[in-house]
C-alpha positions as CSV (number, residue, x, y, z in Angstrom):
1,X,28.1,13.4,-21.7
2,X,30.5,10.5,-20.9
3,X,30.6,7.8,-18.7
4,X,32.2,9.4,-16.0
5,X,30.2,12.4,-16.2
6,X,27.1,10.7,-16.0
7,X,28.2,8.8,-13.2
8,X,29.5,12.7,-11.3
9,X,26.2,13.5,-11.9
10,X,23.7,10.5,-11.1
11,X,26.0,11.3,-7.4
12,X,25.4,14.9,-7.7
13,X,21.5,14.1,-7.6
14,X,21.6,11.7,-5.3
15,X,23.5,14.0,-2.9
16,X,20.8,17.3,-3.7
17,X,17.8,14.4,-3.1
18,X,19.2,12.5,0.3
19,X,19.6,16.7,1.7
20,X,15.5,17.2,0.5
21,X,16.2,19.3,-2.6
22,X,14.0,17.1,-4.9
23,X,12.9,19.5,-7.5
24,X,17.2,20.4,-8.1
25,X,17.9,16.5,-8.2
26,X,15.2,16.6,-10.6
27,X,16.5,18.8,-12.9
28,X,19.9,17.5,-12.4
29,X,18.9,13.9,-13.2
30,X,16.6,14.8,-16.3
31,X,19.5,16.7,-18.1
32,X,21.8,13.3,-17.8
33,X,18.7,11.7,-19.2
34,X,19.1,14.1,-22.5
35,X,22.6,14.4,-22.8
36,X,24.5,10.8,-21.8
37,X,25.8,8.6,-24.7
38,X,25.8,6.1,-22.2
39,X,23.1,3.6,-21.8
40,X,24.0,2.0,-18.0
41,X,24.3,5.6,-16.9
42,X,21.1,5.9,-18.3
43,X,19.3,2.8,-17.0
44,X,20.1,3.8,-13.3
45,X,19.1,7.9,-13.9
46,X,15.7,6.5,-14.5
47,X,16.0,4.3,-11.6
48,X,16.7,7.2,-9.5
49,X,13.6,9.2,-11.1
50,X,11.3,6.5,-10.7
51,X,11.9,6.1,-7.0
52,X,12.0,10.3,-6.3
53,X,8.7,9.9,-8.3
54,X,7.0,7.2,-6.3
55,X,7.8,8.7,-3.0
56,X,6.3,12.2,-4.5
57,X,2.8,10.2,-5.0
58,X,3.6,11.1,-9.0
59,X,2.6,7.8,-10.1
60,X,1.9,8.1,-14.0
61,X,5.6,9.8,-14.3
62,X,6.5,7.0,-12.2
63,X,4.6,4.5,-15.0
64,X,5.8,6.8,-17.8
65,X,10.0,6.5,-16.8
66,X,9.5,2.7,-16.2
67,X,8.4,2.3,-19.7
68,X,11.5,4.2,-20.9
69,X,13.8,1.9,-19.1
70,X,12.3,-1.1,-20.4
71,X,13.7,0.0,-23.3
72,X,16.7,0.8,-22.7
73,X,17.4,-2.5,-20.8
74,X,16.2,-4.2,-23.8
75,X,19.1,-2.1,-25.7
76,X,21.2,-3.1,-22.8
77,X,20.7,-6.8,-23.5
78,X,21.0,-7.8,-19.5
79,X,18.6,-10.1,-17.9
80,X,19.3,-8.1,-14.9
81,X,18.3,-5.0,-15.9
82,X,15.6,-6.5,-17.8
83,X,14.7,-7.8,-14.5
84,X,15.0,-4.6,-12.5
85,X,13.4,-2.7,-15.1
86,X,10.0,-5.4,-15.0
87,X,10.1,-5.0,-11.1
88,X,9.6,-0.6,-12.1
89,X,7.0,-1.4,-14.5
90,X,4.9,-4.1,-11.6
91,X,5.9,-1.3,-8.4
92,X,4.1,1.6,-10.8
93,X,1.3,0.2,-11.4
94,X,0.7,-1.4,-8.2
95,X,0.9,2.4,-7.1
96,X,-2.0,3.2,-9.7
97,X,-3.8,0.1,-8.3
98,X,-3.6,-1.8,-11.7
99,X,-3.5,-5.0,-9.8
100,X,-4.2,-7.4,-12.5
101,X,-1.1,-6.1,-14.5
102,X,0.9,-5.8,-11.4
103,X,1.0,-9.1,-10.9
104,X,1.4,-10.4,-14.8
105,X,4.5,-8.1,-14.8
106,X,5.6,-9.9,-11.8
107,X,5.3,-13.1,-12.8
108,X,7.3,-12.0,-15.9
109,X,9.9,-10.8,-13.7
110,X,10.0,-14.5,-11.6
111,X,10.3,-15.9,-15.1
112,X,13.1,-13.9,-16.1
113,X,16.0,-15.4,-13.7
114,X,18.9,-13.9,-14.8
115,X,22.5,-13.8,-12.2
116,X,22.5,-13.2,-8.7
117,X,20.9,-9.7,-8.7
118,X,17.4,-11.1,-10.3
119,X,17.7,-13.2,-7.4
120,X,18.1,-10.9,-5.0
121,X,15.1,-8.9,-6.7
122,X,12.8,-11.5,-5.9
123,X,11.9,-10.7,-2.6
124,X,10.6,-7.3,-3.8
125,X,8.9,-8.9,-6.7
126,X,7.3,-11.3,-4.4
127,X,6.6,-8.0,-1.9
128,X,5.0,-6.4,-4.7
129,X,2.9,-9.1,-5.9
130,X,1.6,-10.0,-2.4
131,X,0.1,-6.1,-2.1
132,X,-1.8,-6.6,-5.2
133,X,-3.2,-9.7,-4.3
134,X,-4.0,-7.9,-0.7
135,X,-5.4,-5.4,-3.1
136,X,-7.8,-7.6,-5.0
137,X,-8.6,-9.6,-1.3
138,X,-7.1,-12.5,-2.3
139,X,-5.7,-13.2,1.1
140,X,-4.0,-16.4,0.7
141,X,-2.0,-15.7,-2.6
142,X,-1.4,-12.2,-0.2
143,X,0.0,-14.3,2.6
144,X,2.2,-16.6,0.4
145,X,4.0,-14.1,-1.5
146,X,4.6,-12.1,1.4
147,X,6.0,-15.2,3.5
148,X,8.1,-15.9,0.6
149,X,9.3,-11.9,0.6
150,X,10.0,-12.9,4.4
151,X,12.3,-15.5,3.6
152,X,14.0,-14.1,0.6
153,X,14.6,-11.2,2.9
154,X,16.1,-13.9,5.7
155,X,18.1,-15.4,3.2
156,X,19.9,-12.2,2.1
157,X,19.9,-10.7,5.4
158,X,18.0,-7.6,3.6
159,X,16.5,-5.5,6.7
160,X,14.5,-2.9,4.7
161,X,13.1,-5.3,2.7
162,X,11.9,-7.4,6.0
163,X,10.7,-3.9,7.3
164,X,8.9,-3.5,4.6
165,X,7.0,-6.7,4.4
166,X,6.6,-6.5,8.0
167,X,4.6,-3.1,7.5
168,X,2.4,-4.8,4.8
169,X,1.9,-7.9,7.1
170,X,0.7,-5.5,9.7
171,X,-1.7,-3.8,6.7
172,X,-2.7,-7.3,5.8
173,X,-3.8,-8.3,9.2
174,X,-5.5,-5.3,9.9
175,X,-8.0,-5.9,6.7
176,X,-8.9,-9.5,7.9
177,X,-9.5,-8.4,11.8
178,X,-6.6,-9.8,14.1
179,X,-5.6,-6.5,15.6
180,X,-2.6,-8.5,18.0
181,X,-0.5,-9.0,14.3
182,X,-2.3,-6.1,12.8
183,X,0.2,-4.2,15.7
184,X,2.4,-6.8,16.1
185,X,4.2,-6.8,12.7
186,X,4.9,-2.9,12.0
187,X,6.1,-3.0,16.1
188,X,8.7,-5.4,14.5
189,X,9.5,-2.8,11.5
190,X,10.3,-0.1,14.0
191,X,13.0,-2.6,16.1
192,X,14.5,-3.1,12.5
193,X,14.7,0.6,11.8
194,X,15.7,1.4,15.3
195,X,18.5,-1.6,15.1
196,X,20.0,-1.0,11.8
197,X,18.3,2.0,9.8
198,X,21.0,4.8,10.5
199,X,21.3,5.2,7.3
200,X,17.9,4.5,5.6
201,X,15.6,6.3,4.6
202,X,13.6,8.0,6.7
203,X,10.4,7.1,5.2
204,X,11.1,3.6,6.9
205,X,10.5,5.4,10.5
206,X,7.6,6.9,9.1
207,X,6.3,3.5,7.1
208,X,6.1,1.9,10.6
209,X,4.5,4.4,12.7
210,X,2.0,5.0,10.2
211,X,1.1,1.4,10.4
212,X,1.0,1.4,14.4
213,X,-1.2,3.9,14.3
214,X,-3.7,2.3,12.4
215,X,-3.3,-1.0,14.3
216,X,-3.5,1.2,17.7
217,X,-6.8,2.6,16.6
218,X,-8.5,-0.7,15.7
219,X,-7.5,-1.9,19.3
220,X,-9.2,1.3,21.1
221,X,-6.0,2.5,22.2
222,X,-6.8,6.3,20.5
223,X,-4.5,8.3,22.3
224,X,-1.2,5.8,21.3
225,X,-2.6,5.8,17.6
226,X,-2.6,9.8,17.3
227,X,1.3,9.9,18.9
228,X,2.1,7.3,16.4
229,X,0.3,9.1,13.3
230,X,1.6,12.2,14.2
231,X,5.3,11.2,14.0
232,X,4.5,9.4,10.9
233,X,2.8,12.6,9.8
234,X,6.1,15.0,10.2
235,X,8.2,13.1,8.7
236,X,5.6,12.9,5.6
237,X,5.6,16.3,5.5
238,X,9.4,17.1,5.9
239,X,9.9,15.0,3.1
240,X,7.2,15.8,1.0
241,X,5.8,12.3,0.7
242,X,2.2,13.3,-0.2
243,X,0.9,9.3,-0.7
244,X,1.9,8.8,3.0
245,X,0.6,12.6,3.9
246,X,-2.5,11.3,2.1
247,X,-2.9,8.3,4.8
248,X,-2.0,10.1,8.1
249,X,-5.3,12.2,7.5
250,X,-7.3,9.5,6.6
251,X,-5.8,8.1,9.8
252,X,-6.6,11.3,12.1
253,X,-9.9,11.9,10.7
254,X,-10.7,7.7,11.7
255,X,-9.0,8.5,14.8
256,X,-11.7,11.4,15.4
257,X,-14.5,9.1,14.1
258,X,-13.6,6.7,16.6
259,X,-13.8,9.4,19.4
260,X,-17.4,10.4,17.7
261,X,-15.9,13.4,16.9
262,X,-17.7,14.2,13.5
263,X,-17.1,18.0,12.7
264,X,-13.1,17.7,13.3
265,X,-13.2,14.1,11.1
266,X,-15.0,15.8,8.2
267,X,-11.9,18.2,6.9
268,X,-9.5,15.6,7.4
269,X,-11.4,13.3,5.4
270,X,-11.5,16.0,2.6
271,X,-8.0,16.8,2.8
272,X,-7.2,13.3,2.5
273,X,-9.4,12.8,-0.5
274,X,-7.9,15.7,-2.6
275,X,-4.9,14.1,-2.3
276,X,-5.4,10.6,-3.1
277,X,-7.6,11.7,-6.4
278,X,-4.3,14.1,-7.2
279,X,-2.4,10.9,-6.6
280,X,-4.6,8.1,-8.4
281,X,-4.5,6.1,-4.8
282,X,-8.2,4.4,-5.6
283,X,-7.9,2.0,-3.0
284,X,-7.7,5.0,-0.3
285,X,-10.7,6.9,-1.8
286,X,-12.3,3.7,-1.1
287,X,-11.3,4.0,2.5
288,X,-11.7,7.3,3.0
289,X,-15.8,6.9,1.7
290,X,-16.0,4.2,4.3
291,X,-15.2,7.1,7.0
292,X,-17.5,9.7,5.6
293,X,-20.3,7.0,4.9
294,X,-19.6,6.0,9.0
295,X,-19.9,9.5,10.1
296,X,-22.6,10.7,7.9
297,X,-24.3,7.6,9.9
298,X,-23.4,8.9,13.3
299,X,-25.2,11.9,12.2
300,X,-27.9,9.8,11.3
301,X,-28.2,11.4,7.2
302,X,-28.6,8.4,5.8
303,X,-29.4,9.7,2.5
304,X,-26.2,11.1,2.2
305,X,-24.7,7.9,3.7
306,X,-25.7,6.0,0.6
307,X,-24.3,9.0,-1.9
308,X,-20.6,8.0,-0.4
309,X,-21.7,4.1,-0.9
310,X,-22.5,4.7,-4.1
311,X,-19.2,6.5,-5.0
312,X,-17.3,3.5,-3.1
313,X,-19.1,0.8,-4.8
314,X,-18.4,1.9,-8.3
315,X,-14.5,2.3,-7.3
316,X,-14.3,-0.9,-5.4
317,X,-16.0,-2.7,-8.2
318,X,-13.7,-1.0,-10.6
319,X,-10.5,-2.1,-8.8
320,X,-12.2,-5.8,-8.3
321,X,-11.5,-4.8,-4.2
322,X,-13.7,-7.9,-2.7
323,X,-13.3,-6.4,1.0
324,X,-14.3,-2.7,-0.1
325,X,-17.3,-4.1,-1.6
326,X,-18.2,-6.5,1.6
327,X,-17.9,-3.8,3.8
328,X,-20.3,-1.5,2.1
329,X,-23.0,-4.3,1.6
330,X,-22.7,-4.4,5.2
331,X,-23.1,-0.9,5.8
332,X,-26.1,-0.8,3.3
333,X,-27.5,-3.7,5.4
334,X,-27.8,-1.2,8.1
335,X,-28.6,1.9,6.7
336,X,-31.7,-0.2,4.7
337,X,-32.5,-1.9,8.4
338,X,-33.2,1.1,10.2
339,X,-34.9,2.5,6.7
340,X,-37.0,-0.4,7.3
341,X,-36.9,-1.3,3.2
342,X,-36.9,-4.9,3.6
343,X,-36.2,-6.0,0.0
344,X,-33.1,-4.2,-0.2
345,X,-31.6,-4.9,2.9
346,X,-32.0,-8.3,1.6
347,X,-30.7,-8.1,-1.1
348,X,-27.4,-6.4,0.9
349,X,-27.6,-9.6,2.8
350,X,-27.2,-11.7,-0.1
351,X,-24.3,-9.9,-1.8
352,X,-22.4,-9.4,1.9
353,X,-22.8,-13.9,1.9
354,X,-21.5,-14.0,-1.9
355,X,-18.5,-11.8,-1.2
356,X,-17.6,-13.9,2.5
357,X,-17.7,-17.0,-0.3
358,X,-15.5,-15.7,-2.7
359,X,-13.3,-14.3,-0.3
360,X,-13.4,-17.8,1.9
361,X,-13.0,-15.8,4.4
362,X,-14.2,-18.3,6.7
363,X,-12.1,-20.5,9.4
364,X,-11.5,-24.6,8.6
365,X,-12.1,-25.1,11.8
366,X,-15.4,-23.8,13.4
367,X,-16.9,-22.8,10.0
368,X,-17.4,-19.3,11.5
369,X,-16.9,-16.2,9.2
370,X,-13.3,-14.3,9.4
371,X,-12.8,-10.8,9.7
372,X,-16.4,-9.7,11.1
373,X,-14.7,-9.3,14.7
374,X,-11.0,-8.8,16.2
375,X,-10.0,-12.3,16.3
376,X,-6.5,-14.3,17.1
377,X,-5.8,-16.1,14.1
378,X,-3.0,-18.8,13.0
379,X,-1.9,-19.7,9.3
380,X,-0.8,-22.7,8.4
381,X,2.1,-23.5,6.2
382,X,-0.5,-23.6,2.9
383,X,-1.7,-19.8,4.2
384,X,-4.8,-20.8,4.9
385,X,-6.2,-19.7,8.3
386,X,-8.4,-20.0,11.3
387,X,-10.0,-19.1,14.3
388,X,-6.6,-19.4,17.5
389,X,-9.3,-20.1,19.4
């Protein structure tokens, strides 16, 4: 297969793929894969099967096609693509929640400058290394890179990429309790894609009103969240996109939770789960145990409470995901306080103080811990941050 072959049909799969007919662009794509002589053709086929394989939640193909192009950028001999191809290699196993090794193969990527298109990468690199760091909850490397994915996307007037960073600002501030920007920044994603998203995506939509709806939940407001989840949730579906499937119904079931509605949050919980295992999306099973562990304490079985800890603990320790593990020392704390077991509700209040330090999660200012309440908070320009108040 030639050059302009491979080109006809990199198009062809584009244009099956952008009408929903993934499994023919598939197909379509992975026969240019065996057949083209021609390595640049090749480089962007596996670009175009990494992405339809990251939005299908199919992570270790994601991983596995990265690899391949690493190679064949190497053969290619372009910093560029050497560039891109890093970037693959960091977004897949960010997806697997490898954080550690998302971020090295970031870093390698920052280190790489090559022309003006591993420039214009960075702001994705720097996206990408911000979400592990969020991942890990180390918040103010989290807030840098993602101010710094701000400005790149400023700089090159790149409005996906500011929606984008927006949505995981809005994610961000949801984690450390200041519901206002928790809402405020995927509010500012949607104007983007209502503005100038015609022709994007229309995961972008769905990115946005997924994040709403989490940030409408935290604030009480249950009724906007389920509207918002439910438009995020249709789109999900139309296209397929199981990880974001996966997080609508751990949204709807917290949405149920929240209106102590414990037999209708259950199912959605296990649907929700079944994905994210199928997916490798540890970080979500982590959520999605906080839920059950939350309702299973509405229903006052504590025992089996402290089975869904237990499963948490050992994936939030796994993943080294500080917040995960603060937020089920706290929940321990009390379970064990209306078990009346004094020594190990202390030692839960032990552990919950170590992880605040590590975190230092507390504010310059009044010395008070952050993220135990919905709070108004303010970074300064070294990302470290404190009580509005």
């Amino acid at each position: 297969m030639g050059q302009d072959q491979t080109k006809h049909q990199i198009e062809k799969g584009l244009h099956l793929y952008q009408s929903n007919q993934t499994e023919k662009a598939l197909r379509v794509w992975m026969r240019v894969l065996e057949k083209s002589a021609d390595p640049a053709g090749r480089f962007r086929v596996l670009g175009c099967l990494i992405t339809a394989h990251a939005e299908m939640g199919r992570y270790k193909d994601m991983l596995k096609f990265a690899v391949v192009q690493i190679d064949t950028a190497r053969e290619l001999e372009d910093p560029d693509f050497l560039t891109e191809s890093y970037l693959n290699l960091a977004r897949s196993n960010e997806k697997l929640c490898e954080f550690q090794k998302t971020i090295s193969y970031c870093k390698t990527c920052l280190n790489m400058q090559g022309t003006t298109v591993s420039l214009q990468l960075n702001g994705q690199v720097s996206l990408s290394m911000g979400n592990a760091f969020l991942g890990l909850s180390i918040f103010q490397k989290a807030l840098e890179c993602f101010e710094k994915a701000l400005r790149y996307a400023h700089n090159n007037d790149d409005k996906m990429l500011e929606c984008r960073v927006c949505c995981s600002l809005g994610n961000f501030y949801a984690q450390i309790k200041d519901y206002e920007k928790a809402l405020f920044f995927p509010c500012k994603a949607a104007e983007l894609v209502n503005d100038y998203g015609k022709g994007w995506s229309l995961k972008y939509r769905a990115m946005s009103q997924y994040h709403m709806a989490v940030a409408y939940r935290k604030l009480g407001r249950l009724a906007d969240a389920m509207d918002c989840c439910e438009e995020s949730m249709k789109i999900a579906l139309q296209h397929g996109d199981r990880p974001l499937q996966a997080l609508c119904l751990l949204c709807f079931a917290d949405i149920h939770r929240s209106r102590k509605d414990v037999q209708t949050a259950f199912p959605r919980y296990d649907s929700s789960m079944s994905i994210m295992t199928e997916i490798g999306n540890r970080l979500g099973l982590i959520q999605v145990l906080l839920g059950v562990t939350k309702c299973w304490m509405i229903q006052k079985e504590l025992d089996k409470a402290l089975e869904s800890i237990e499963k948490a603990q050992e994936l939030a320790e796994g993943l080294g995901n500080k917040l995960g593990l603060l937020k089920l020392h706290c929940l321990c704390e009390r379970i064990y306080r209306t078990k009346g077991q004094q020594r190990e509700l202390r030692d839960h209040v032990v552990k919950f103080h170590e992880c605040v330090e590590e975190m230092e999660l507390y504010c310059g200012m009044c010395g008070e811990s952050i993220g135990e309440k919905n709070n108004q908070l303010q970074a300064l320009p070294c990302s470290h941050f404190f009580h509005l108040k």
